[in-house]
DODREN-683595 format. One record per atom (N, C-alpha, C, O): residue in three letters; residue number from 1; x, y, z negated; atom name. Coordinates in steps of 0.001 Angstrom, whole numbers. Atoms other than C-alpha are relative to their C-alpha. Layout:
<residu=ALA, num=NUM, X=X, Y=Y, Z=Z, atome=CA>
...
//
This chain:
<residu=UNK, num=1, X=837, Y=-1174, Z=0, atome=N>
<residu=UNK, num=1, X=0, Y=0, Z=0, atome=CA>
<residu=UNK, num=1, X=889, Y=1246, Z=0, atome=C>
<residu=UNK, num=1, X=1839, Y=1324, Z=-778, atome=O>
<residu=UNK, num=2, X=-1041, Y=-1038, Z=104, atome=N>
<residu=UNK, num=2, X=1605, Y=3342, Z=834, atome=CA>
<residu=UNK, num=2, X=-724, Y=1100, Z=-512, atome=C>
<residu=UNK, num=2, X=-1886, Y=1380, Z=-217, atome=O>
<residu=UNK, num=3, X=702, Y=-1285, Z=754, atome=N>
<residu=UNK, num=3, X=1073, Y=6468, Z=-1379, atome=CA>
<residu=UNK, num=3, X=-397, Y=924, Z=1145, atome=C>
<residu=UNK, num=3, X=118, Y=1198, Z=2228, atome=O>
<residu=UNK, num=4, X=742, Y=-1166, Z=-1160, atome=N>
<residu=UNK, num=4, X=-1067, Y=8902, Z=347, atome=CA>
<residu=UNK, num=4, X=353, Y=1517, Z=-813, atome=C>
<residu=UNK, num=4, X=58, Y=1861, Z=-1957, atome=O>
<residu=UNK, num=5, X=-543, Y=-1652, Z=587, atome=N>
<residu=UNK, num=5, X=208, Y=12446, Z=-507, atome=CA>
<residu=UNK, num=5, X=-939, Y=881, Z=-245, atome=C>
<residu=UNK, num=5, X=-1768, Y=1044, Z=650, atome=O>
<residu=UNK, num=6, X=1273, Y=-400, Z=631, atome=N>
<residu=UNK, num=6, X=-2157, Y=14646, Z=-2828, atome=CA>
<residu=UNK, num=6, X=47, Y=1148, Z=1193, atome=C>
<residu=UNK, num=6, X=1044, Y=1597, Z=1758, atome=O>
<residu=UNK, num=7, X=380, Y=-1341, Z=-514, atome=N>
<residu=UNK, num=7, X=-3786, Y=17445, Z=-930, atome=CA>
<residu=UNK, num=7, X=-655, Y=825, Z=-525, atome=C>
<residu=UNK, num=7, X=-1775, Y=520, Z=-937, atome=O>
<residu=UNK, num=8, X=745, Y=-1052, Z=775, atome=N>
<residu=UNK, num=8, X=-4634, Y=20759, Z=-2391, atome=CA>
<residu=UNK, num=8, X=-832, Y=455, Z=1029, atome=C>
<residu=UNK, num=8, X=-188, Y=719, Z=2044, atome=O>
<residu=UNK, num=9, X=418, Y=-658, Z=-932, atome=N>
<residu=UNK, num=9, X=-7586, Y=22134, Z=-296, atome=CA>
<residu=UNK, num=9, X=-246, Y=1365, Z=-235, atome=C>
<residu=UNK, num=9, X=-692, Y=1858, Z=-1271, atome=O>
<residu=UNK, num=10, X=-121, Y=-1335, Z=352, atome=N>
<residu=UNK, num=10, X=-7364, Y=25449, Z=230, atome=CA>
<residu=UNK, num=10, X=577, Y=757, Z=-504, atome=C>
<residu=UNK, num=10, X=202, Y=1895, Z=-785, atome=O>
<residu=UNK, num=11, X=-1280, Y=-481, Z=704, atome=N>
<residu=UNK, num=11, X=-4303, Y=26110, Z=-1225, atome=CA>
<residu=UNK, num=11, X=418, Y=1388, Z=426, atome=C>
<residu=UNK, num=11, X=1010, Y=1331, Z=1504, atome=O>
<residu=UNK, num=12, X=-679, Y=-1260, Z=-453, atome=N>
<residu=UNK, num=12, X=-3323, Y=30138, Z=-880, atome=CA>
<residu=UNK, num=12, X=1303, Y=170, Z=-1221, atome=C>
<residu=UNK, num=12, X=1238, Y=303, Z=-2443, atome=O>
<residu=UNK, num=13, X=-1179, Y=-242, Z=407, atome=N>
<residu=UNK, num=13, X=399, Y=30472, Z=-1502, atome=CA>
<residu=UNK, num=13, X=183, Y=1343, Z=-824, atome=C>
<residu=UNK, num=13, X=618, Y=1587, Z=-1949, atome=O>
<residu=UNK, num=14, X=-144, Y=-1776, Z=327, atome=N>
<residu=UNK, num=14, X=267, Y=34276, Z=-1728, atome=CA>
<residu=UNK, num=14, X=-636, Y=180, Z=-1370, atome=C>
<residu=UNK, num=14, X=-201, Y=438, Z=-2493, atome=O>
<residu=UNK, num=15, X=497, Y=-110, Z=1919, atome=N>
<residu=UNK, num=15, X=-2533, Y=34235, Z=-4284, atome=CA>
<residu=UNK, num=15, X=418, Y=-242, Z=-1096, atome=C>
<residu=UNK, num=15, X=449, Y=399, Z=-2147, atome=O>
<residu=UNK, num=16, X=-606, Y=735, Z=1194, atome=N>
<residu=UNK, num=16, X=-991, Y=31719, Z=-6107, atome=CA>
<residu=UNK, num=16, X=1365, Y=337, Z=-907, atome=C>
<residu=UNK, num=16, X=1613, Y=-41, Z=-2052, atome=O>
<residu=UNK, num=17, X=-1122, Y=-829, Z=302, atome=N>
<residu=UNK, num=17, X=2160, Y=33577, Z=-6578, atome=CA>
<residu=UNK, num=17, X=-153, Y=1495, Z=-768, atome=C>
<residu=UNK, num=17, X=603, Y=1941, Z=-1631, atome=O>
<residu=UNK, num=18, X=-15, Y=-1057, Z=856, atome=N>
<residu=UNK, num=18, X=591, Y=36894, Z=-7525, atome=CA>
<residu=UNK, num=18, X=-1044, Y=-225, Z=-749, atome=C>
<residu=UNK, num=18, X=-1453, Y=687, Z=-1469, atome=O>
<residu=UNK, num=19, X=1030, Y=104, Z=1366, atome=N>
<residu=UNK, num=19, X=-1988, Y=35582, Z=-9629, atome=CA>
<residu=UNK, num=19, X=1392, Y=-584, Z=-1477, atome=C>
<residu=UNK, num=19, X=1282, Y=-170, Z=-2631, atome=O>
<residu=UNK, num=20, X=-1300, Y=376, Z=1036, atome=N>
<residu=UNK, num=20, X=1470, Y=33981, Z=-11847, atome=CA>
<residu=UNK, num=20, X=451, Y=960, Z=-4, atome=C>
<residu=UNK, num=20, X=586, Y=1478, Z=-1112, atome=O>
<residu=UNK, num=21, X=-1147, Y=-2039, Z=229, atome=N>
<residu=UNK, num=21, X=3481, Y=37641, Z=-11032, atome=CA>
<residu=UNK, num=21, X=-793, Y=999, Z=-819, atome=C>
<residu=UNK, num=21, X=-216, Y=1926, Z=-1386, atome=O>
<residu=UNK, num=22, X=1361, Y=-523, Z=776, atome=N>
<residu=UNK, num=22, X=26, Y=38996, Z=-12699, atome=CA>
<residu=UNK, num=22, X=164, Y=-283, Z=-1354, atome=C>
<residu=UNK, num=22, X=240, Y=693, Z=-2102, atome=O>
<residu=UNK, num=23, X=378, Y=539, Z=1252, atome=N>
<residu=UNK, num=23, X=-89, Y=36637, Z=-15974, atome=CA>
<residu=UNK, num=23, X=1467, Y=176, Z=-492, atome=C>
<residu=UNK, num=23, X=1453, Y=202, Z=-1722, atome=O>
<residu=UNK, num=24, X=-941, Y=-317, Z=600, atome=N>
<residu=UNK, num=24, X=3548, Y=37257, Z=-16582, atome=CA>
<residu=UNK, num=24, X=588, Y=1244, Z=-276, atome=C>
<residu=UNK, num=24, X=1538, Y=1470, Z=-1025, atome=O>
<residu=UNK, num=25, X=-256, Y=-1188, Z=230, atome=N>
<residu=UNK, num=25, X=3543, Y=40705, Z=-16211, atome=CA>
<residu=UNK, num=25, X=-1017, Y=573, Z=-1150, atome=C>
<residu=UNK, num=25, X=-855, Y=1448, Z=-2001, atome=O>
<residu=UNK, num=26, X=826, Y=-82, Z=1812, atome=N>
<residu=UNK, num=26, X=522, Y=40469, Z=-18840, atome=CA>
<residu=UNK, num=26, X=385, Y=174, Z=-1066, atome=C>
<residu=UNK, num=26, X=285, Y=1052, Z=-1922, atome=O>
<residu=UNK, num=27, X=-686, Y=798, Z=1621, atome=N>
<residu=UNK, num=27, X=2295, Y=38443, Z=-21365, atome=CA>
<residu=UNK, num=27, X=1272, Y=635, Z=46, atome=C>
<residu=UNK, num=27, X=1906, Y=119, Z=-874, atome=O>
<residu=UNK, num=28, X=-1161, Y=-590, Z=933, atome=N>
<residu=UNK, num=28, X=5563, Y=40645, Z=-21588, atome=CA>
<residu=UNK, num=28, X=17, Y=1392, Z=-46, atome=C>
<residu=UNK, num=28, X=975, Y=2063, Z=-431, atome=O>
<residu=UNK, num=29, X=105, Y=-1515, Z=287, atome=N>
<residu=UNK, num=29, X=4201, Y=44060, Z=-21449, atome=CA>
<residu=UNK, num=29, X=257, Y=300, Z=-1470, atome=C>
<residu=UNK, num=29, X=-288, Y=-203, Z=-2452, atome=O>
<residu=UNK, num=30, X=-239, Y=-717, Z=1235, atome=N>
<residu=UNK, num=30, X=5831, Y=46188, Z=-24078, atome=CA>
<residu=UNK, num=30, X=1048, Y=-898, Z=-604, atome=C>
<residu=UNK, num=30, X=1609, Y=-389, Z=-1575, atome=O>
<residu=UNK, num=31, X=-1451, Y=1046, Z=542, atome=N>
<residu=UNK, num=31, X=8698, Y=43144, Z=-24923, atome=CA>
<residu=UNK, num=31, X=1326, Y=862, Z=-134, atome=C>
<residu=UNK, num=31, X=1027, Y=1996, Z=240, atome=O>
<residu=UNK, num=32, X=-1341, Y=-317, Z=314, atome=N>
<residu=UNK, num=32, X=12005, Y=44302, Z=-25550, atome=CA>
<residu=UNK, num=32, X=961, Y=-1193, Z=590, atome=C>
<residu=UNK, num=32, X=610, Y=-2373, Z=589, atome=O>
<residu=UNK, num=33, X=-630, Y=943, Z=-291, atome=N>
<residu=UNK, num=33, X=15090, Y=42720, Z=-24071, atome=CA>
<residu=UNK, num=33, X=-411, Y=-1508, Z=-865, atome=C>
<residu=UNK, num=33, X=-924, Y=-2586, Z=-566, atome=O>
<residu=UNK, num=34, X=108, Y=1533, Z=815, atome=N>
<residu=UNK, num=34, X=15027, Y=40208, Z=-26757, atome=CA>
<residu=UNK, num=34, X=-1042, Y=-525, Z=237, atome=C>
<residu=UNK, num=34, X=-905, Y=-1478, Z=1004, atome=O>
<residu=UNK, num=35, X=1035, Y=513, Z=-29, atome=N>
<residu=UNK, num=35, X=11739, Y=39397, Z=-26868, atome=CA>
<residu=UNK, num=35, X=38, Y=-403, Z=1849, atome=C>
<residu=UNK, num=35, X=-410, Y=-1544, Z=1969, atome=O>
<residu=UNK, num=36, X=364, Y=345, Z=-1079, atome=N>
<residu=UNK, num=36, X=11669, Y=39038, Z=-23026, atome=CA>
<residu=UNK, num=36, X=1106, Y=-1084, Z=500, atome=C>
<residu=UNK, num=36, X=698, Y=-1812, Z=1405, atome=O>
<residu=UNK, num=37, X=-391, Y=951, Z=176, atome=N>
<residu=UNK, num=37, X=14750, Y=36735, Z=-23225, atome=CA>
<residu=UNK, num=37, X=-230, Y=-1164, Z=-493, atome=C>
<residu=UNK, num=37, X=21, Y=-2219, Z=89, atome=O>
<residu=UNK, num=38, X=639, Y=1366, Z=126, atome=N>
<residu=UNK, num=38, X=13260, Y=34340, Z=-25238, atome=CA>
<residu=UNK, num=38, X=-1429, Y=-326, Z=394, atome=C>
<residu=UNK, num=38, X=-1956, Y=-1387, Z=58, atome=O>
<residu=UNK, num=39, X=1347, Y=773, Z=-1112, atome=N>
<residu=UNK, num=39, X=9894, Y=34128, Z=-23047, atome=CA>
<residu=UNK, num=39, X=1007, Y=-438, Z=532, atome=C>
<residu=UNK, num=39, X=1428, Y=-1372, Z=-150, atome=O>
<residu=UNK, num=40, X=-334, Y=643, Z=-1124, atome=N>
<residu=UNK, num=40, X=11968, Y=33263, Z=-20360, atome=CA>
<residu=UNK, num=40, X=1146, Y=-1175, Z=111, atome=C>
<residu=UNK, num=40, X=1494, Y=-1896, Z=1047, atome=O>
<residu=UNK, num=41, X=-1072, Y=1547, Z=735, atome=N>
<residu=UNK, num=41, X=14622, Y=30665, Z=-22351, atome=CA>
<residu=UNK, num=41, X=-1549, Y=-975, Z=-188, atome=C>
<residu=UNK, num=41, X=-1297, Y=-2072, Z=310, atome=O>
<residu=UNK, num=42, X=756, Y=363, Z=629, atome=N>
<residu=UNK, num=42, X=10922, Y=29340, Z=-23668, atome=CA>
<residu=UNK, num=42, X=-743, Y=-368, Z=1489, atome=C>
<residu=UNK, num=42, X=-573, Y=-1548, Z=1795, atome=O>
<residu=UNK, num=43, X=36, Y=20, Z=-1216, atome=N>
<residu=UNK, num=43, X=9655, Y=29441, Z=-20356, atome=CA>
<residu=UNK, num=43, X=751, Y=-1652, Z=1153, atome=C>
<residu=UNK, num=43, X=425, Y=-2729, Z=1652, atome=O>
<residu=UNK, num=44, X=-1244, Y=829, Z=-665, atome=N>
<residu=UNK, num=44, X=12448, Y=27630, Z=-18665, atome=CA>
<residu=UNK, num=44, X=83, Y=-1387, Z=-624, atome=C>
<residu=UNK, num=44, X=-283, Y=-2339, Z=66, atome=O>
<residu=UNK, num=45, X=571, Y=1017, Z=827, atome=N>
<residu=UNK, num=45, X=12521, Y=24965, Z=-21676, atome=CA>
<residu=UNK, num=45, X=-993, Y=-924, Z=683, atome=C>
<residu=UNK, num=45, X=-606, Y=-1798, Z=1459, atome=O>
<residu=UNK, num=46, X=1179, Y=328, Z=-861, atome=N>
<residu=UNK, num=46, X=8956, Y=23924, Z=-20447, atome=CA>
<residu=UNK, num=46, X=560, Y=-760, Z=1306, atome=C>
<residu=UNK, num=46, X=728, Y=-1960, Z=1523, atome=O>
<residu=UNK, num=47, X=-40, Y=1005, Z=-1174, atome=N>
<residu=UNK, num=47, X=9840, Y=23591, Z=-16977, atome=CA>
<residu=UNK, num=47, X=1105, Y=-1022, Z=605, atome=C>
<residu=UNK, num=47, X=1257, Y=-1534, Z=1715, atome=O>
<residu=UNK, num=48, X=-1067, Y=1428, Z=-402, atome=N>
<residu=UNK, num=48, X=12859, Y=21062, Z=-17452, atome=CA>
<residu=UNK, num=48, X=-1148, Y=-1445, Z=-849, atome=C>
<residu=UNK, num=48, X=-1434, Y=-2631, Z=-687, atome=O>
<residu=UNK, num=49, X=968, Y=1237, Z=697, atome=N>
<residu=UNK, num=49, X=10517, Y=19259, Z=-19693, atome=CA>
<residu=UNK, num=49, X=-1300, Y=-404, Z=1042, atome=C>
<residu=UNK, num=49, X=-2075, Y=-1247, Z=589, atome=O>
<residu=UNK, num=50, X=918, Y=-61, Z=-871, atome=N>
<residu=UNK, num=50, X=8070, Y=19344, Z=-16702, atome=CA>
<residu=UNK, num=50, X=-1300, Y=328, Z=-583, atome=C>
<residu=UNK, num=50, X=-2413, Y=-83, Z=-255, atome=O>
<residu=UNK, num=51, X=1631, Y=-554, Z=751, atome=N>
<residu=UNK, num=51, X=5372, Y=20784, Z=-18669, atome=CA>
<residu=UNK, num=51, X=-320, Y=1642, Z=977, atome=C>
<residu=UNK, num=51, X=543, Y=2447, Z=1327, atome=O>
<residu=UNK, num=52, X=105, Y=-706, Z=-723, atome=N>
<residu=UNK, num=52, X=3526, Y=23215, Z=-16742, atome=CA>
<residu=UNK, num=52, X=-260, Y=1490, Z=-933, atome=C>
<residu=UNK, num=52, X=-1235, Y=1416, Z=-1681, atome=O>
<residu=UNK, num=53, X=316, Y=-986, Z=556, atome=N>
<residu=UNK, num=53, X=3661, Y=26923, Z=-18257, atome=CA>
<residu=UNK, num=53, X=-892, Y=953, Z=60, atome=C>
<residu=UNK, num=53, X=-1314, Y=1724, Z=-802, atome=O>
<residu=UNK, num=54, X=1318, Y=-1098, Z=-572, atome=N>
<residu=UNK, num=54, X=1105, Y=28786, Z=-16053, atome=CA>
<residu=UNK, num=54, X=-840, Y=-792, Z=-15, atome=C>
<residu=UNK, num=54, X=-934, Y=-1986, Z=269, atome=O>
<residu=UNK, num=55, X=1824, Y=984, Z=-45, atome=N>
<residu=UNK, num=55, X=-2521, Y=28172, Z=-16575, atome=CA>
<residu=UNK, num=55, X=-412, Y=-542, Z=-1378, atome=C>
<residu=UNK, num=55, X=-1474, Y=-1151, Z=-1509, atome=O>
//
């Protein structure tokens, strides 16, 4: 049996990119270096662990 490859229908790239450039510009309004270093160590974390951070 050969895997059949998932399909997203309707998938918009663009959206999908500035709806995430959107929710991260949410969540570090008003941060300070520091604080915006460790979102993005915390962040990063996540996506070696393959855990998904957006959404």
């Amino acid at each position: 049996m050969k895997a059949e490859a998932k399909k997203v229908k309707n998938f918009d790239a663009v959206k999908f990119m500035r709806d995430a450039r959107d929710k991260i510009t949410k969540e570090t309004e008003g941060m300070n270096f520091e604080q915006l270093k460790s979102y993005f160590e915390k962040r990063k974390s996540l996506a070696a662990k393959n855990v998904n951070p957006v959404g």
